[in-house]
N, C-alpha and C positions, 0 to 999 in steps of 0.2 A: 916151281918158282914161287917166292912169297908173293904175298897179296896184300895191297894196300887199300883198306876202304873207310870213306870217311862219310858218316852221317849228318846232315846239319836237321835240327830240331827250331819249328819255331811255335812258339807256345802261344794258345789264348790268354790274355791277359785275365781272365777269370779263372784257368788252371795253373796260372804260372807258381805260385808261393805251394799248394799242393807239388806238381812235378818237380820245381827245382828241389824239394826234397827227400821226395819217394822215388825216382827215376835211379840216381843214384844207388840205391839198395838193390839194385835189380845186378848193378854192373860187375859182382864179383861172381853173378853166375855165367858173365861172358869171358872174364880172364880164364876163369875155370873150365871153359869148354876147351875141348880136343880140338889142336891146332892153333889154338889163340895166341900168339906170340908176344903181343903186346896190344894194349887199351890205354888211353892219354884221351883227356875233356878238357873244354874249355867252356867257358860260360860266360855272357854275354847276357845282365845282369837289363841294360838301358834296354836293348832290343828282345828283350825275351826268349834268346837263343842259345842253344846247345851242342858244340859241334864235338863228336866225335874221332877222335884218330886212331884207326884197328892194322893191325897186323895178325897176317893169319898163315898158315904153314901155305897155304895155296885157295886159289878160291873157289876148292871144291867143299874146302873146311868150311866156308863162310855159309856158300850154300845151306851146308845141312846144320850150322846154327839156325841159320834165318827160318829154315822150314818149323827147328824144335821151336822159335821163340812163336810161330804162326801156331803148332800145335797144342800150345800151351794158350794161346789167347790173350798172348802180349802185346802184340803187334796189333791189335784191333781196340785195346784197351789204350794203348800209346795216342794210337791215332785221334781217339775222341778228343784229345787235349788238345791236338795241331791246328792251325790256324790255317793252313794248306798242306799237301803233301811234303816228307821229306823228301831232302836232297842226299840220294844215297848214289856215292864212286865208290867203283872197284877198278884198280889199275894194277898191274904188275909192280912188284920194287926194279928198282932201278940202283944198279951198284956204281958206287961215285967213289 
């Protein structure tokens, strides 16, 4: 079953003008990852935030992005810029 997961990003005001425009370069290595169904961003310019919406073949797919983007040292270099932890959902799709 597909996977729906959404990440909200909230940025230091001292890394914000850096991330909001290197973050983006990273995101066509997540369309392009196996299973990625779809990727859609929003940005939130006032509050310094970046929310993510991923579709993923199932969220075993997500998983083993999340572990590549850990073993590549993304995910730790992401982090220096957060101003708190993200807010990361995974929920099932739900057919309507």
């Amino acid at each position: 079953m597909s996977a729906v997961v959404t990440l909200e990003l909230r940025i230091k005001d001292e890394a914000w003008e850096t991330f909001r425009t290197e973050f983006p370069k990273i995101l066509p290595d997540t369309k392009a990852f196996e299973g990625c169904e779809a990727l859609k961003g929003a940005i939130d310019e006032e509050n310094k935030t970046i929310l993510l919406y991923e579709q993923w073949r199932d969220a075993a797919d997500h998983k083993k992005y999340m572990a590549w983007r850990q073993e590549r040292g993304d995910l730790d270099q992401m982090g220096k810029a957060l101003r708190e932890p993200p807010i990361l959902r995974t929920m099932d799709m739900m057919d309507i």
